[in-house]
PyMOL Python script that loads the backbone (N, CA, C, O; Angstrom):
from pymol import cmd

cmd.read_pdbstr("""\
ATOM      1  N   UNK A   1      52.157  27.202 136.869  1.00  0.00           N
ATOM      2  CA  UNK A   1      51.580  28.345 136.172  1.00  0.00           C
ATOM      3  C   UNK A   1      52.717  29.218 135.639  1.00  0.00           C
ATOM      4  O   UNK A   1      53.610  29.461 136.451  1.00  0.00           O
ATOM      5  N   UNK A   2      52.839  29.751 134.361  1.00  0.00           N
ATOM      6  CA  UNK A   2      53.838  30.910 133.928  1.00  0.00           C
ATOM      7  C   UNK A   2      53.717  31.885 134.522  1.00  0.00           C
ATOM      8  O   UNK A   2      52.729  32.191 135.189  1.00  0.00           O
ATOM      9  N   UNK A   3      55.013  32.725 134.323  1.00  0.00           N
ATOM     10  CA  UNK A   3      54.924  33.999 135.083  1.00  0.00           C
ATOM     11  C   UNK A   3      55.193  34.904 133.686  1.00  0.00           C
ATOM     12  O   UNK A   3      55.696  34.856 132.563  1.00  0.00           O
ATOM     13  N   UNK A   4      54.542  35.675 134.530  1.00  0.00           N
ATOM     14  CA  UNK A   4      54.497  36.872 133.530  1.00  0.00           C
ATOM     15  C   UNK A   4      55.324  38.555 134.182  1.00  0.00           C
ATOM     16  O   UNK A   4      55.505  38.908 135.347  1.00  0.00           O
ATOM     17  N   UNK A   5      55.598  39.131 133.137  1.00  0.00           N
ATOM     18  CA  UNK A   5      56.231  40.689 134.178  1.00  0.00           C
ATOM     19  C   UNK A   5      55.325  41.983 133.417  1.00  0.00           C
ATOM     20  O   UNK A   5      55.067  42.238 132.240  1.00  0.00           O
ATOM     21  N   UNK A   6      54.980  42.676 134.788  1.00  0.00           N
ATOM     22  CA  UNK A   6      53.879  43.866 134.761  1.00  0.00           C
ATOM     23  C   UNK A   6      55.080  44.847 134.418  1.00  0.00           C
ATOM     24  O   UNK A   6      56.167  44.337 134.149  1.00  0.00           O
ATOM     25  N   UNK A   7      54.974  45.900 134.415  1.00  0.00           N
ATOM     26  CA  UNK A   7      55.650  47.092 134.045  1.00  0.00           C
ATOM     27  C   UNK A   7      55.469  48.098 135.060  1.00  0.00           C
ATOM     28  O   UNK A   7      55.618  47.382 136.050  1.00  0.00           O
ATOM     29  N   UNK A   8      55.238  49.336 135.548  1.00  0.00           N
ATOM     30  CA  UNK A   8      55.040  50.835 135.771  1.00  0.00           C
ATOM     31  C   UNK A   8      55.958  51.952 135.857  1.00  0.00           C
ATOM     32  O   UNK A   8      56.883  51.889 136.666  1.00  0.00           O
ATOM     33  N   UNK A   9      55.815  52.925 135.146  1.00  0.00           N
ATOM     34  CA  UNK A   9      56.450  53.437 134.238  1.00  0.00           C
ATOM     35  C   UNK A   9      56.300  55.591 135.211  1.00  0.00           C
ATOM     36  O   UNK A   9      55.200  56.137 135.285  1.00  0.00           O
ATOM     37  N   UNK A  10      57.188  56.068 135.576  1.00  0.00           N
ATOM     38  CA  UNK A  10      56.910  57.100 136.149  1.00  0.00           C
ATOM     39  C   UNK A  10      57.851  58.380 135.838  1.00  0.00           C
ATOM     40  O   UNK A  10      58.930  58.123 135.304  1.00  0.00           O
ATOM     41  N   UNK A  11      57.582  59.585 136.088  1.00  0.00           N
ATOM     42  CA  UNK A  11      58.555  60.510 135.701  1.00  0.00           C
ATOM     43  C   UNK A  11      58.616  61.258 136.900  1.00  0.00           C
ATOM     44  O   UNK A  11      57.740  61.323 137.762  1.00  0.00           O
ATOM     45  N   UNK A  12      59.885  61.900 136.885  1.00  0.00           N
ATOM     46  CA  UNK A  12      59.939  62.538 137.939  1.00  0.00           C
ATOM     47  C   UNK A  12      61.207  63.608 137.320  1.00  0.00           C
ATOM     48  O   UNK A  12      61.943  63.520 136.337  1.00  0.00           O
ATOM     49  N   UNK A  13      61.011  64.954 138.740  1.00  0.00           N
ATOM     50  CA  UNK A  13      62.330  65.422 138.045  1.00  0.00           C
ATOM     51  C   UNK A  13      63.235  65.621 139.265  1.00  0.00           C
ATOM     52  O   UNK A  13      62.489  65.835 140.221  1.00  0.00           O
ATOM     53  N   UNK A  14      64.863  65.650 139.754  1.00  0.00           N
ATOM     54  CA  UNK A  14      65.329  65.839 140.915  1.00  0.00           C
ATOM     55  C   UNK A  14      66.547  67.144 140.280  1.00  0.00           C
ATOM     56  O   UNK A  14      66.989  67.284 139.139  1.00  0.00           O
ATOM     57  N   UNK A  15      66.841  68.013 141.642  1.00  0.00           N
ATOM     58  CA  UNK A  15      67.894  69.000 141.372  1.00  0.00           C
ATOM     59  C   UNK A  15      69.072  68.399 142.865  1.00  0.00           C
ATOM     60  O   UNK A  15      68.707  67.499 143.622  1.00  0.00           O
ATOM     61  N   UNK A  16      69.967  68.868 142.960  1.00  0.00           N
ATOM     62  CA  UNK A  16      71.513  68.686 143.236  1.00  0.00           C
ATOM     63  C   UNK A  16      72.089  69.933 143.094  1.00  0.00           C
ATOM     64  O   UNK A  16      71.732  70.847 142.351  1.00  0.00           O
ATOM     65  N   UNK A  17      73.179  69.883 144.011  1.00  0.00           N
ATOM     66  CA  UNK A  17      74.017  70.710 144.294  1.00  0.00           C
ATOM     67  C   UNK A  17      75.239  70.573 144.636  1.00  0.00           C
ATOM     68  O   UNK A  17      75.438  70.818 145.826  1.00  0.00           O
ATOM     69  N   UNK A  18      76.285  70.222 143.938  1.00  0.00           N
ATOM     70  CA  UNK A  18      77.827  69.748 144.522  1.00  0.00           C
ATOM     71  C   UNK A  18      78.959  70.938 144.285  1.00  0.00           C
ATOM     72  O   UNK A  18      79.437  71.300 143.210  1.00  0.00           O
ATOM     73  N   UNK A  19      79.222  71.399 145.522  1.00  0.00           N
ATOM     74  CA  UNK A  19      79.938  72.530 146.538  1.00  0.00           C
ATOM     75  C   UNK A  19      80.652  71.535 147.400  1.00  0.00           C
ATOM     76  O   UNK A  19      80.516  70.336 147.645  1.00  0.00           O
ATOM     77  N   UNK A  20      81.732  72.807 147.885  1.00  0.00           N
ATOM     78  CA  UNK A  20      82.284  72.685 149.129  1.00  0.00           C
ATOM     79  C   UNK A  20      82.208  73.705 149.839  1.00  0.00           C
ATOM     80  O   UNK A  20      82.410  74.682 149.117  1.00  0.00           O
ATOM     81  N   UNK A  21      81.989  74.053 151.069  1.00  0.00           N
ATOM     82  CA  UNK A  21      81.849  75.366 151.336  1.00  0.00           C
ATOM     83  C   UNK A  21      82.975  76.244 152.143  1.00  0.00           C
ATOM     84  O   UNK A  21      82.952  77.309 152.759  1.00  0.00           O
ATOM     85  N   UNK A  22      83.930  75.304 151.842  1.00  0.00           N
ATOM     86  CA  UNK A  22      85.234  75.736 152.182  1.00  0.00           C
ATOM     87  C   UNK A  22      86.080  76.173 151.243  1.00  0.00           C
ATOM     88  O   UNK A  22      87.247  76.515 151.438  1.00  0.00           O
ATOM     89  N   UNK A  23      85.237  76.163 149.762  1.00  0.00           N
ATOM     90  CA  UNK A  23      85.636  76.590 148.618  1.00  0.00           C
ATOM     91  C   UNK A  23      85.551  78.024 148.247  1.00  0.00           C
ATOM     92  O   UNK A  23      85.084  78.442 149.306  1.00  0.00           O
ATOM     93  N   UNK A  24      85.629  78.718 147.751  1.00  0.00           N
ATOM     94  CA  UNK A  24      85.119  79.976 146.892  1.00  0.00           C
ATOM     95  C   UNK A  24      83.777  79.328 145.394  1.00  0.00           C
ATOM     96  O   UNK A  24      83.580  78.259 144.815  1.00  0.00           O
ATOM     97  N   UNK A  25      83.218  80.633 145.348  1.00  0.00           N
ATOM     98  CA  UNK A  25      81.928  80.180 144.067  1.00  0.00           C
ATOM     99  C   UNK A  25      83.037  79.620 143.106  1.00  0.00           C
ATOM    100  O   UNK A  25      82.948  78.493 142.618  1.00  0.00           O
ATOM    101  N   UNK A  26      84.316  80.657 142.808  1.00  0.00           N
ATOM    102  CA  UNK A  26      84.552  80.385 141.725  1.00  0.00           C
ATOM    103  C   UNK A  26      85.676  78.752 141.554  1.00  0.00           C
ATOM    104  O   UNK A  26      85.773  77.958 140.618  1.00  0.00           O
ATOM    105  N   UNK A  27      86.178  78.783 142.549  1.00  0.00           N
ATOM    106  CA  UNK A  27      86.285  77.002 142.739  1.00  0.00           C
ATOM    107  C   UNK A  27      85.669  76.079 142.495  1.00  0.00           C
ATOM    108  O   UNK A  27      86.071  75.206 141.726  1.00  0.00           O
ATOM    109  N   UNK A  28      84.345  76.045 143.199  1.00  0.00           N
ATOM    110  CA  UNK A  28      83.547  75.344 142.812  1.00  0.00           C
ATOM    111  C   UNK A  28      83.151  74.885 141.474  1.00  0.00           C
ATOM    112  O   UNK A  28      82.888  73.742 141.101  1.00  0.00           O
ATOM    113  N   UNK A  29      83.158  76.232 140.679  1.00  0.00           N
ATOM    114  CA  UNK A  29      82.831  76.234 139.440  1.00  0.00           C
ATOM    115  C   UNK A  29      83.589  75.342 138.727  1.00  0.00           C
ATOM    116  O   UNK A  29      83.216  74.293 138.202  1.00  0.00           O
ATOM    117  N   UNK A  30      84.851  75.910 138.752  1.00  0.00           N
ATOM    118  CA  UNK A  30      86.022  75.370 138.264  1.00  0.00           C
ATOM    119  C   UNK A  30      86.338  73.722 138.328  1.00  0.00           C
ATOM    120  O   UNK A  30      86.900  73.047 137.465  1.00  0.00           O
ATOM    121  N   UNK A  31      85.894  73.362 139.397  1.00  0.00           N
ATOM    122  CA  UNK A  31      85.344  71.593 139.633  1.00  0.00           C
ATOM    123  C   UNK A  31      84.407  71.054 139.608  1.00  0.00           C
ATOM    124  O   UNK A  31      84.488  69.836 139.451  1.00  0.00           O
ATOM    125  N   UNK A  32      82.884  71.752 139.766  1.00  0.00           N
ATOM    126  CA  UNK A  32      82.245  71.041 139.312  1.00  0.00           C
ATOM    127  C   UNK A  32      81.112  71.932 138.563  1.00  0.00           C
ATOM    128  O   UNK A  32      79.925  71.705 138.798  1.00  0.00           O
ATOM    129  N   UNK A  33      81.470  72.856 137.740  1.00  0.00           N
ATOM    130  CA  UNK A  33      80.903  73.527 136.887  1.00  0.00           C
ATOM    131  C   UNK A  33      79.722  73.519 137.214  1.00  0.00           C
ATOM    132  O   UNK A  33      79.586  73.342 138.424  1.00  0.00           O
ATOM    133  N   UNK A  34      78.199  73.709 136.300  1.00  0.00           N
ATOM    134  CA  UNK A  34      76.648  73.742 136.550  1.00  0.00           C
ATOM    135  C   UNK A  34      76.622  73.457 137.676  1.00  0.00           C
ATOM    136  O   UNK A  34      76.080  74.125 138.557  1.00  0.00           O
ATOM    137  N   UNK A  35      77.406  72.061 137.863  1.00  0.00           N
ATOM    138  CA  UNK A  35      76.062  71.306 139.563  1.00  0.00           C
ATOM    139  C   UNK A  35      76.736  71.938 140.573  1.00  0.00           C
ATOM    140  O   UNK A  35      76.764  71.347 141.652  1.00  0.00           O
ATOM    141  N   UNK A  36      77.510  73.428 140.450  1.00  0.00           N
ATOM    142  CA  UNK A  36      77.654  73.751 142.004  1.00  0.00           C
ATOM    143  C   UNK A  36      77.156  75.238 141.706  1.00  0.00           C
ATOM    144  O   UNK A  36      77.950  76.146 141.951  1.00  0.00           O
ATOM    145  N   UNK A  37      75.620  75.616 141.082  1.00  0.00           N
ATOM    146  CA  UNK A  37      75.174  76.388 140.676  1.00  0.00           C
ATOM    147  C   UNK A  37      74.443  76.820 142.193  1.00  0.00           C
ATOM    148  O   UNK A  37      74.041  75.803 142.758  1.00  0.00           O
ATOM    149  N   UNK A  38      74.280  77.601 142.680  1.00  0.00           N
ATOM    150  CA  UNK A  38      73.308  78.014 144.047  1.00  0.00           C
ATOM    151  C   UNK A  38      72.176  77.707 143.935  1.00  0.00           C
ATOM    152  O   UNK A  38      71.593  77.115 144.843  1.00  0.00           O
ATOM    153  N   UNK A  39      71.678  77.985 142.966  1.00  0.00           N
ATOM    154  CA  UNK A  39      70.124  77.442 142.916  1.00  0.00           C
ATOM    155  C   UNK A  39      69.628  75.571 142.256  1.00  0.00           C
ATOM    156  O   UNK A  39      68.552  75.031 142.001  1.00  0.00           O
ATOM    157  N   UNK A  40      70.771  75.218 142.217  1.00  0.00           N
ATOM    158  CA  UNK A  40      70.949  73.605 141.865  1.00  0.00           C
ATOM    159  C   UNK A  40      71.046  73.748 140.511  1.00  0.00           C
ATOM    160  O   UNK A  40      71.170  74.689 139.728  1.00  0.00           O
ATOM    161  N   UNK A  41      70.934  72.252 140.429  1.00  0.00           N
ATOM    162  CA  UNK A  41      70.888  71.862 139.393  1.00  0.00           C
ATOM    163  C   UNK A  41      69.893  70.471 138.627  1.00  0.00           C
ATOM    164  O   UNK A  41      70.001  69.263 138.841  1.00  0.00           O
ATOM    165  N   UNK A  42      69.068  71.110 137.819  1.00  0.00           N
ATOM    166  CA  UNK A  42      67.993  69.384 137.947  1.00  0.00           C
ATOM    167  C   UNK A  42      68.267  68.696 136.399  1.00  0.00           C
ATOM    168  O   UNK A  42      68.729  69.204 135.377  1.00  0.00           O
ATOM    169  N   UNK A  43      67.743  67.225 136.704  1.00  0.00           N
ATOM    170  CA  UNK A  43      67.249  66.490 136.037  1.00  0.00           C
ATOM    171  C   UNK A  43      66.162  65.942 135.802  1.00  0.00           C
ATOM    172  O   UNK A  43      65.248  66.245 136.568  1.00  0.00           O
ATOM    173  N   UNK A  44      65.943  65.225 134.989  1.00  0.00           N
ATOM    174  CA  UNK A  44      64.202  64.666 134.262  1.00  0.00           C
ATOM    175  C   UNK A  44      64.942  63.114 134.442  1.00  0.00           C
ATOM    176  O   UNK A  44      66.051  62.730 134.070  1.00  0.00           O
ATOM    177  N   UNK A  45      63.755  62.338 135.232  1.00  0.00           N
ATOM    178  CA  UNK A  45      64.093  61.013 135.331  1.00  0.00           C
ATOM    179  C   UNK A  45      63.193  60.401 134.799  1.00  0.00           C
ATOM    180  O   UNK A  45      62.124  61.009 134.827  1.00  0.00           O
ATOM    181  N   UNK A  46      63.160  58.763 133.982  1.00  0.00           N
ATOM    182  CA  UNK A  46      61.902  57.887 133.912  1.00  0.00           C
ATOM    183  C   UNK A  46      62.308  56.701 134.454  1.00  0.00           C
ATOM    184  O   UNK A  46      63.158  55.911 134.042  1.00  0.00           O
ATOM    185  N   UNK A  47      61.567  56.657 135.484  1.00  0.00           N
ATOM    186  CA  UNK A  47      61.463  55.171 136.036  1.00  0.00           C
ATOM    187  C   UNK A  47      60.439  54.286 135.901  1.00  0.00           C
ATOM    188  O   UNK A  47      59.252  54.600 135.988  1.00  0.00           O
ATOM    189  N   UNK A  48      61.002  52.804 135.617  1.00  0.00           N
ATOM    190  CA  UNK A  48      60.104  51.824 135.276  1.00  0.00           C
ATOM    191  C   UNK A  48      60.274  50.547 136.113  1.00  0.00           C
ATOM    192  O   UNK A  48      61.444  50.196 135.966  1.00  0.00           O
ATOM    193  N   UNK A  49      59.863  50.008 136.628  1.00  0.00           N
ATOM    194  CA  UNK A  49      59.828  49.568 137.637  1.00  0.00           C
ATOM    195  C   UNK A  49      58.733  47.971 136.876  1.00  0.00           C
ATOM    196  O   UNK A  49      57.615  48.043 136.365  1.00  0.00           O
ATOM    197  N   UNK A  50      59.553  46.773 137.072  1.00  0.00           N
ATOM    198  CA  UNK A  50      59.138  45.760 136.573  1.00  0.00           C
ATOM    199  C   UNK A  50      58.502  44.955 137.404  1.00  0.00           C
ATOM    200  O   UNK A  50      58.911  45.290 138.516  1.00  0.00           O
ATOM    201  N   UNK A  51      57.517  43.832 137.564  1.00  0.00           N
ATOM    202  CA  UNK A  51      57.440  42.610 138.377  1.00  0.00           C
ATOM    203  C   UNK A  51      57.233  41.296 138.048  1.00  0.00           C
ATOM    204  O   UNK A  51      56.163  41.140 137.460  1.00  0.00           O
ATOM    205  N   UNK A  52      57.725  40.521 138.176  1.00  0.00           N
ATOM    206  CA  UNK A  52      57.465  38.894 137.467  1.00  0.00           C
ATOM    207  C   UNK A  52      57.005  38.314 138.695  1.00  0.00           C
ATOM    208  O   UNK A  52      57.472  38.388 139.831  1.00  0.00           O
ATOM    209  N   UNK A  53      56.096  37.779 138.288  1.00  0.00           N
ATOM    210  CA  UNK A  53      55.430  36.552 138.896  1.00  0.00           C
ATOM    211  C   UNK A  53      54.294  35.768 138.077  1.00  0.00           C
ATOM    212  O   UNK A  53      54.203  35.631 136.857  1.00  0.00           O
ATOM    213  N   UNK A  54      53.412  35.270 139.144  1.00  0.00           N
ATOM    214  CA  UNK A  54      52.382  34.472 138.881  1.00  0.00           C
ATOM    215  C   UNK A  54      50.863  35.165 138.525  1.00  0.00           C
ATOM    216  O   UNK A  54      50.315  35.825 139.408  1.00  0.00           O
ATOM    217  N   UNK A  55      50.531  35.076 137.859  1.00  0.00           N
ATOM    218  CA  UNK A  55      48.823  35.563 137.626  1.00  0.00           C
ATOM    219  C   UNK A  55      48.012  35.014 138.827  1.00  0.00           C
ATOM    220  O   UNK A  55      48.093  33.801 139.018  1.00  0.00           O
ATOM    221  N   UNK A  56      46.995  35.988 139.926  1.00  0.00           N
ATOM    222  CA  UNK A  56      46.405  35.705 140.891  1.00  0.00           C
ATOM    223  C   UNK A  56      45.352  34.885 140.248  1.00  0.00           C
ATOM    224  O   UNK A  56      44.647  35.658 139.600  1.00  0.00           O
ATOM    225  N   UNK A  57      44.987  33.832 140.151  1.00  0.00           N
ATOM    226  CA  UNK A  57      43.906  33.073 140.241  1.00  0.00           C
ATOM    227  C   UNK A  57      42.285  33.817 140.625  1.00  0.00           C
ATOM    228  O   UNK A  57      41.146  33.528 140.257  1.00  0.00           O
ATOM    229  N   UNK A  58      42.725  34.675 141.352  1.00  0.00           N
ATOM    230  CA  UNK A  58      41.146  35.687 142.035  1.00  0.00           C
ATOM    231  C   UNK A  58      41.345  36.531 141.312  1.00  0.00           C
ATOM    232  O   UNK A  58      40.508  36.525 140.409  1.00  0.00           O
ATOM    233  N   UNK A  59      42.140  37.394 141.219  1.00  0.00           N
ATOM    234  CA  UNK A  59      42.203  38.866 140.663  1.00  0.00           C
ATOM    235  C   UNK A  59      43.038  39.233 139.093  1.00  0.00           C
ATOM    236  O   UNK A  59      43.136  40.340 138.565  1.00  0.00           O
ATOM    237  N   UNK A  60      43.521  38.041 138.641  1.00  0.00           N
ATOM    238  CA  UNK A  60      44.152  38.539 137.459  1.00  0.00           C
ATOM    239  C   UNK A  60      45.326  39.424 137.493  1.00  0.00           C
ATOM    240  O   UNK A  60      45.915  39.754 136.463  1.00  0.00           O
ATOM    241  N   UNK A  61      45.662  39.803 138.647  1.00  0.00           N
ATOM    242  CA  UNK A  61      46.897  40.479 139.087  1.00  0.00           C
ATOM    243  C   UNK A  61      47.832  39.774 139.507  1.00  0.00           C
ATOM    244  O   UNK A  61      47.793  38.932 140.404  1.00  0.00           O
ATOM    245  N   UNK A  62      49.090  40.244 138.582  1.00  0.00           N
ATOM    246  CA  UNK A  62      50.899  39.678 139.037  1.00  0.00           C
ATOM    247  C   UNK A  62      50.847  40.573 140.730  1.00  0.00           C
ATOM    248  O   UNK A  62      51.356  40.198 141.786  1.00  0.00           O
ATOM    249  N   UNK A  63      50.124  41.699 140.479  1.00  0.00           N
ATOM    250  CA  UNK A  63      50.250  42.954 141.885  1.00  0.00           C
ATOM    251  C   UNK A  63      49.532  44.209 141.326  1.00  0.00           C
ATOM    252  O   UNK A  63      49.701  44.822 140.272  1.00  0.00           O
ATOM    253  N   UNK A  64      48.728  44.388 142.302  1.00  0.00           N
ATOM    254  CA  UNK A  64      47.679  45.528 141.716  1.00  0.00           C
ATOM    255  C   UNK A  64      48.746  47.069 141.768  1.00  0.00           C
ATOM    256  O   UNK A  64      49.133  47.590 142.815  1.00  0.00           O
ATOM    257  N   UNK A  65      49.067  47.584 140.322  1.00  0.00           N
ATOM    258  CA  UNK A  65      49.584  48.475 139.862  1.00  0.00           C
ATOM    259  C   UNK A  65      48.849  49.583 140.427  1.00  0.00           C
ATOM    260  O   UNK A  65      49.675  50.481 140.595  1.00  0.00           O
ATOM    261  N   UNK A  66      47.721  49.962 140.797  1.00  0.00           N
ATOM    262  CA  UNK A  66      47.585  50.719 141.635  1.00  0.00           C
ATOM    263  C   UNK A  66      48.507  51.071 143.027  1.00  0.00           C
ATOM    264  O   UNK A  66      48.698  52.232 143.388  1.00  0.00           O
ATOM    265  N   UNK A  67      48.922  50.164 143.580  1.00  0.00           N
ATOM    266  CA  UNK A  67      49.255  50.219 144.654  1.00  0.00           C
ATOM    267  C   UNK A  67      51.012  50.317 144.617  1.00  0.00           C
ATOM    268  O   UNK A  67      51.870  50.539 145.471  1.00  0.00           O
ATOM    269  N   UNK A  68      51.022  50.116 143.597  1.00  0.00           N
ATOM    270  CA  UNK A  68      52.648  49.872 143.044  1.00  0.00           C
ATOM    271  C   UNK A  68      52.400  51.656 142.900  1.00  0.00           C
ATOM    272  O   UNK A  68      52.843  52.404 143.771  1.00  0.00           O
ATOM    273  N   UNK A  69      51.662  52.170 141.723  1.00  0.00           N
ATOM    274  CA  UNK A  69      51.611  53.461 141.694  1.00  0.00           C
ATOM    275  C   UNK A  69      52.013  54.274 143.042  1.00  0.00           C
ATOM    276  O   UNK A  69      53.086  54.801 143.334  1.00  0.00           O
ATOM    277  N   UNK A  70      50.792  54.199 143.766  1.00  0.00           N
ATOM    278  CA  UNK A  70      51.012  54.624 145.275  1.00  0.00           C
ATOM    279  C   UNK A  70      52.573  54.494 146.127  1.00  0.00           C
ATOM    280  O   UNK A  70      53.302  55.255 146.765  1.00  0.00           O
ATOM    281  N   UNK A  71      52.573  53.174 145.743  1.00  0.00           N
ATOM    282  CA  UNK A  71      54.365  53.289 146.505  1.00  0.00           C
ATOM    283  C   UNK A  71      55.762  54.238 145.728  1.00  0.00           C
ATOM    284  O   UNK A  71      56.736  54.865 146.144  1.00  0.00           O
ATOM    285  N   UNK A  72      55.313  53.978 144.719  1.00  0.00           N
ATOM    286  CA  UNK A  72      56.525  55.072 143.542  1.00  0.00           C
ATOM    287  C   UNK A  72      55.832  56.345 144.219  1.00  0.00           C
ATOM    288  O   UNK A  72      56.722  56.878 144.882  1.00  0.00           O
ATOM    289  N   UNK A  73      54.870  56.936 144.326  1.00  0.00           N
ATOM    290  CA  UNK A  73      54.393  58.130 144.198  1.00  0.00           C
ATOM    291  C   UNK A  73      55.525  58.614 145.911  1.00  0.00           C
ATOM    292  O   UNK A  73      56.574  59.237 146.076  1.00  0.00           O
ATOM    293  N   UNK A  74      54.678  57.995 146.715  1.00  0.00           N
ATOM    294  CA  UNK A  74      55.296  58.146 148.360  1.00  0.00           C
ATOM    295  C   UNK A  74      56.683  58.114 148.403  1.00  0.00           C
ATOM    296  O   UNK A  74      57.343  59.127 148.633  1.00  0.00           O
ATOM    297  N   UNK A  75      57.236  56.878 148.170  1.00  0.00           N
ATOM    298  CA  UNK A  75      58.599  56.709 148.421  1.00  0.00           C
ATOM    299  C   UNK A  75      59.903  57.371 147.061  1.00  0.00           C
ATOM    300  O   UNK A  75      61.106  57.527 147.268  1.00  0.00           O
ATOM    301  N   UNK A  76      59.163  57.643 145.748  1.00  0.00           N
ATOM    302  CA  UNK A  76      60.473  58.178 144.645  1.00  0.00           C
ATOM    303  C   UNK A  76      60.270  59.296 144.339  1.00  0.00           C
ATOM    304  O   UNK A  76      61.134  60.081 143.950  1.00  0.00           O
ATOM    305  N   UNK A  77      58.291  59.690 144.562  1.00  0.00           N
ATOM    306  CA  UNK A  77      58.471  61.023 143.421  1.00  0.00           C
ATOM    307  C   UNK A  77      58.327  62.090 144.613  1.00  0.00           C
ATOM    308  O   UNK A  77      58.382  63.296 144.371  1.00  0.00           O
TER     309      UNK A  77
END
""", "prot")
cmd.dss("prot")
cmd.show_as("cartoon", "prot")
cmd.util.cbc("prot")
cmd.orient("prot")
């Protein structure tokens, strides 16, 4: 049987903070400018997340994307 690849596709956003705290603010700055801002610093991510396999014979599913949803949701976003 061919395989085929599903897709799911998600956004998310994460913030960061790179300090030393053995530094002064204005050190910090000076090395790592924005991302050693006190209140962080974020980004906008898109993740897509692929799967290849086989078409289920019962269900028409490579992997029920629902459940793929559910795991991105728990474990990335």
């Amino acid at each position: 049987m061919p395989k085929v690849t599903v897709h799911r596709k998600a956004h998310f956003n994460a913030a960061h903070r790179l300090y030393r705290k053995d530094w002064s603010d204005a050190k910090n700055f000076e090395v790592f400018n924005k991302c050693s801002n006190p209140n962080y610093h974020g980004h906008n991510y898109e993740l897509i997340v692929s799967l290849t396999g086989e078409i289920d014979k019962e269900t028409g599913y490579v992997y029920d994307l629902g459940i793929l949803r559910n795991i991105i949701k728990s474990e990335i976003e």
